[in-house]
DRENVO-105658 format. One record per residue (C-alpha): x, y, z. Coordinates in nm, 2 decimals, decimal comma, always signed. Layout:
// residues N
c1:c2:c3
X:Y:Z;
...
***
This chain:
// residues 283
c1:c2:c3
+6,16:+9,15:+3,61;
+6,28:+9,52:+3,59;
+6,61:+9,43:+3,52;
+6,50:+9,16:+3,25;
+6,31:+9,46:+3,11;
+6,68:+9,71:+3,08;
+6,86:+9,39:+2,93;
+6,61:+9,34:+2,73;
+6,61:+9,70:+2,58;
+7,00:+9,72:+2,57;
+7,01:+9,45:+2,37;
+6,79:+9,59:+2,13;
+6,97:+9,94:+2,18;
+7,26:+9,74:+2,09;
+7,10:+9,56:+1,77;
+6,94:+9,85:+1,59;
+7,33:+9,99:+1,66;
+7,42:+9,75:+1,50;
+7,22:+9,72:+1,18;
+7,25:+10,09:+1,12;
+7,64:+10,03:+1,12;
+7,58:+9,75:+0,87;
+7,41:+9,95:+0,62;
+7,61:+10,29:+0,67;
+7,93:+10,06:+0,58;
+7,81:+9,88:+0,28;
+7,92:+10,17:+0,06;
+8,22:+10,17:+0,23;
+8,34:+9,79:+0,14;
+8,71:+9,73:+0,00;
+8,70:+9,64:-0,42;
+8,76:+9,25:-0,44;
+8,87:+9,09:-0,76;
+8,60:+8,85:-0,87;
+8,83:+8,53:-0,78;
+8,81:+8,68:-0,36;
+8,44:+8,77:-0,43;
+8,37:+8,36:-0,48;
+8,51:+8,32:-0,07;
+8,24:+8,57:+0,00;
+7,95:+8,43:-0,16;
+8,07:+8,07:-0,05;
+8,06:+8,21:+0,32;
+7,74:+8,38:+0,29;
+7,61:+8,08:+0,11;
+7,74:+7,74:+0,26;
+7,90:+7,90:+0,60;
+8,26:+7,76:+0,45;
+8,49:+7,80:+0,17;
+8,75:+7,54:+0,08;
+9,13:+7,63:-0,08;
+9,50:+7,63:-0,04;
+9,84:+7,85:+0,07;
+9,92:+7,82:-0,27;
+9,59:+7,93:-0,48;
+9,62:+8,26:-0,20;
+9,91:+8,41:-0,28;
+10,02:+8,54:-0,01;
+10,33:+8,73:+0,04;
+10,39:+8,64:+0,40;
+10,32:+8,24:+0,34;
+10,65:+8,11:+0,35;
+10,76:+8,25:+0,66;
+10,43:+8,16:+0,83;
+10,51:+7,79:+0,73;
+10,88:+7,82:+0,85;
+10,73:+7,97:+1,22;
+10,47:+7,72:+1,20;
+10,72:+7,40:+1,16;
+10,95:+7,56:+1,37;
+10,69:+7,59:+1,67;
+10,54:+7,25:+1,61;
+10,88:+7,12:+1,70;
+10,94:+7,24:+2,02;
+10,62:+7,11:+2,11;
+10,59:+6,81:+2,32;
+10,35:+6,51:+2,38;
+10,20:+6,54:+2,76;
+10,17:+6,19:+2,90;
+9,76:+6,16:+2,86;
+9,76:+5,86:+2,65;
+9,58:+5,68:+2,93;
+9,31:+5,98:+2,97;
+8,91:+5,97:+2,80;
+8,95:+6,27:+2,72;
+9,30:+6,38:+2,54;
+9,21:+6,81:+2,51;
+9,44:+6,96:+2,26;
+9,74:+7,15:+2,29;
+9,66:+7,53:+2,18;
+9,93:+7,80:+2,20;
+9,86:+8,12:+2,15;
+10,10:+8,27:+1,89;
+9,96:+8,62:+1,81;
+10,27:+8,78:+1,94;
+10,48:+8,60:+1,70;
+10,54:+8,84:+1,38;
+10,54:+8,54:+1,11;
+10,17:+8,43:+1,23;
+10,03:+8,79:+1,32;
+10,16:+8,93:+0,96;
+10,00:+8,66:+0,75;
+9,64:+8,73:+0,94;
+9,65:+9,05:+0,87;
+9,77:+9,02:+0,54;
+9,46:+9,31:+0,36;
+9,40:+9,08:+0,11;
+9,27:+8,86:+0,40;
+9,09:+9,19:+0,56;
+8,93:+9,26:+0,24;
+8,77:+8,99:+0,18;
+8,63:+8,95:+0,55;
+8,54:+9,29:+0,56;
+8,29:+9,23:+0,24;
+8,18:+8,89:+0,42;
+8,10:+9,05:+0,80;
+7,96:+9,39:+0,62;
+8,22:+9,59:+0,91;
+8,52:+9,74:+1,01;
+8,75:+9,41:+1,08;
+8,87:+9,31:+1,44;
+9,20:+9,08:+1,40;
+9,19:+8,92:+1,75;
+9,46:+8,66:+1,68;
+9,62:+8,31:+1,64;
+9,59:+7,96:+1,81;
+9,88:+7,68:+1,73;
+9,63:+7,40:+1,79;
+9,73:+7,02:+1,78;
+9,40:+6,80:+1,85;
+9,47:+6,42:+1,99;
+9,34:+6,11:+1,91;
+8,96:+6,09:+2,08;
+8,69:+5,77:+2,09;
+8,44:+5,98:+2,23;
+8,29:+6,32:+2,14;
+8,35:+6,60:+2,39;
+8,46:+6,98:+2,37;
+8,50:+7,10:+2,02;
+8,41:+6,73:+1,86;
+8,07:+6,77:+1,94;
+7,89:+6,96:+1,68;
+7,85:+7,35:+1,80;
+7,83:+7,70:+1,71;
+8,08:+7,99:+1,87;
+7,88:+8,32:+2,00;
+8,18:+8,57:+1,97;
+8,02:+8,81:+1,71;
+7,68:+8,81:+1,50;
+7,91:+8,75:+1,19;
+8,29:+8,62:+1,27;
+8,50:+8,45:+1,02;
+8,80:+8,18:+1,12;
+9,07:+8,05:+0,91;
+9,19:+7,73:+0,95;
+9,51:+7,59:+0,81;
+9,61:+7,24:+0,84;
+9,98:+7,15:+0,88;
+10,00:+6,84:+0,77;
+9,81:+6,58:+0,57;
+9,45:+6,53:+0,68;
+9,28:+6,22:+0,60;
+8,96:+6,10:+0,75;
+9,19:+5,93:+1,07;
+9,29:+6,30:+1,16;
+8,99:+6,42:+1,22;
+8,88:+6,69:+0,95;
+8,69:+6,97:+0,96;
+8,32:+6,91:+0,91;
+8,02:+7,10:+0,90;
+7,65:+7,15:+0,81;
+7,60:+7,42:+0,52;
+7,38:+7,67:+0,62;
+7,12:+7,60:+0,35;
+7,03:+7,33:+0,52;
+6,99:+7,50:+0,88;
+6,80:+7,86:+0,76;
+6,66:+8,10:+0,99;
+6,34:+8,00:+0,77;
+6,35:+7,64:+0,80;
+6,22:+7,44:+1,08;
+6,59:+7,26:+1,11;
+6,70:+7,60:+1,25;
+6,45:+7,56:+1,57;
+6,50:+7,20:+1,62;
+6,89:+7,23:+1,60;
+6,89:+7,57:+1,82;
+6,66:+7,33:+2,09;
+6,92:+7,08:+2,11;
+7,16:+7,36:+2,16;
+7,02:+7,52:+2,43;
+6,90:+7,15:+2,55;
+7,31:+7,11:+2,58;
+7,39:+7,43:+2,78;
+7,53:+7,52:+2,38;
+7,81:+7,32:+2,45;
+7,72:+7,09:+2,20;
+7,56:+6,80:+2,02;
+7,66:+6,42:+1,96;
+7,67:+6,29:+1,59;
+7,30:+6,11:+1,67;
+7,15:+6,36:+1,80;
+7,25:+6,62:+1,50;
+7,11:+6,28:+1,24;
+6,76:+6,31:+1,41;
+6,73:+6,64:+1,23;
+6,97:+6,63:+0,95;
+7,10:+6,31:+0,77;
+7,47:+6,22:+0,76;
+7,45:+6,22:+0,38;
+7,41:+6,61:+0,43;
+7,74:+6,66:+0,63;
+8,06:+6,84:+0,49;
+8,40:+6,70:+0,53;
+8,71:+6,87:+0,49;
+9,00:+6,72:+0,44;
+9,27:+6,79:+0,26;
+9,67:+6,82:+0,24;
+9,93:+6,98:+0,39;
+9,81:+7,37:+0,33;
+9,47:+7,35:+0,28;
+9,30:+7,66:+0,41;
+8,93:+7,66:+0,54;
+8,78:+8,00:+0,55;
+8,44:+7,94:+0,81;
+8,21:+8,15:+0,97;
+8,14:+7,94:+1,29;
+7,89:+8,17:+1,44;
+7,61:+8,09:+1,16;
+7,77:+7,72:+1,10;
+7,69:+7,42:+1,28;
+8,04:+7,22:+1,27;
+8,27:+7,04:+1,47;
+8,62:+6,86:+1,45;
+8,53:+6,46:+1,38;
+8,69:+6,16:+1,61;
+9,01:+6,08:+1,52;
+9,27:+5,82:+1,59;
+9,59:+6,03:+1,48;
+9,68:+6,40:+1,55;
+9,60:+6,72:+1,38;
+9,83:+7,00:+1,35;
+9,67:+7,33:+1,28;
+9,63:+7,70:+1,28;
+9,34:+7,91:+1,38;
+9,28:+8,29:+1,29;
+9,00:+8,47:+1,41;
+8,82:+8,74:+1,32;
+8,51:+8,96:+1,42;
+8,35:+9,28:+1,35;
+8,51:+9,61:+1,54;
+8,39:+9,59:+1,82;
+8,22:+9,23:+1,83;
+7,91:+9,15:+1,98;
+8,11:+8,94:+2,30;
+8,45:+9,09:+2,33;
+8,46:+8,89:+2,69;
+8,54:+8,57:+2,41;
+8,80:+8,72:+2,20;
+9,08:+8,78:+2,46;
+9,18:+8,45:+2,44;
+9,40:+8,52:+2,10;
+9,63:+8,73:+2,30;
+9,58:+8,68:+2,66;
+9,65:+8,39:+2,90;
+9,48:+8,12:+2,88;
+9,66:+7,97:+2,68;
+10,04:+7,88:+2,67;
+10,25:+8,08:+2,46;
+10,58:+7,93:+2,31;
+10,88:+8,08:+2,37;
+10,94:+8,38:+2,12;
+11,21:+8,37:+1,91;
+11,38:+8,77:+1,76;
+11,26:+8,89:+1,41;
+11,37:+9,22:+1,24;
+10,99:+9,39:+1,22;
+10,76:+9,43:+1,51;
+10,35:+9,45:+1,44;
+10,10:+9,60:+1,55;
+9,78:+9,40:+1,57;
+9,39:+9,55:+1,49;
+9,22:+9,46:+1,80;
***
């Protein structure tokens, strides 16, 4: 009980920390145009923002693109077609100076920075390629990630994604307030779970289907997503999805024990091919 009581008061320590942070740095927040400030509100207001490489701008897109194809490639299909449960193929590409100069690309850390309210953590890149699944398991079962009070993910899809790819869906937060009773009933099923998930009928018992966001979307399209405050999931699929995943969290996050895997081990990391600049990454 004593040592419930210390944990208990460190993590309040560690909260009051943390909104005093939050309002010392608000006078401190980059200038955004008013066409990055619409990514901001969309976060703080639906949990996602949809849009593409192209409506960006980003200096650094083509060659992300070129190491991105050029990666994919040398990728190849483990035999697991007989398996349940196919898991996807993540590599860890954080090292690679096409992918690590696009996430940090400041017009990128601008905009986060006004969305998480903090100095910005770039923790780094996954090279991601979900397999056909029948069943929900892992990330297709609707979830939230715990990394940071306020994180902010960018996905970008590599190829075409149609509904047999298995898009990106998710539960805008308007419909899963603190304030609301959803919250509580969702957060029970969480913690019912272990938090590693729920099915598609047991998310419908509290909030109909109707109310679900899908994302798909061409070649390029680019899915900014706070995944912390946003129930969402990838959906069953009977063809593959290529993608890229950037990740972001205040500096320092809440759980830097969950971050490492950007840049350390656990996942593969392709072979790495010579470019003229080197980069150094904000972690």
């Amino acid at each position: 009980m004593f040592n419930s009581m210390i944990n208990k008061i460190s993590q309040l320590k560690s909260e009051l920390s943390y909104r005093a942070a939050f309002v010392n740095h608000a006078r401190k927040l980059p200038a955004l145009k008013e066409s990055d400030r619409v990514i901001v509100d969309s976060l703080k207001r639906d949990g996602v923002y949809v849009t593409t490489l192209e409506k960006l701008e980003l200096g650094s897109t083509s060659g992300l693109l070129q190491a991105s194809y050029n990666q994919l490639s040398r990728i190849t299909g483990g035999n697991n077609s007989h398996l349940t449960k196919r898991l996807p193929q993540i590599y860890t590409v954080t090292d690679l100076p096409a992918f690590s100069q696009w996430g940090r690309e400041q017009k990128l850390l601008n905009i986060i920075e006004n969305y998480i309210g903090l100095p910005v953590a770039f923790h780094g890149v996954h090279l991601r390629k979900d397999l056909p699944n029948e069943n929900q398991f892992g990330t297709l079962l609707w979830h939230k990630d715990s990394e940071d009070r306020r994180m902010v993910k960018i996905i970008i899809y590599l190829s075409d994604v149609e509904e047999k790819h298995g898009p990106f869906e998710y539960v805008p937060v308007s419909s899963t307030s603190l304030y609301s009773l959803n919250y509580y009933r969702i957060y029970y099923k969480l913690w019912r779970s272990g938090y590693l998930g729920i099915t598609d009928e047991q998310l419908q018992e509290v909030i109909p289907q109707h109310k679900w966001k899908s994302c798909p979307g061409p070649a390029g399209t680019v899915i900014f997503t706070d995944p912390k405050t946003t129930l969402h999931h990838g959906t069953l699929r009977t063809e593959e999805r290529p993608a890229l995943f950037f990740a972001y969290t205040a500096n320092p996050p809440k759980r830097p024990e969950l971050c490492t895997q950007y840049w350390d081990d656990t996942f593969a990391k392709p072979e790495l091919y010579q470019e003229p600049d080197s980069v150094t990454l904000l972690r």
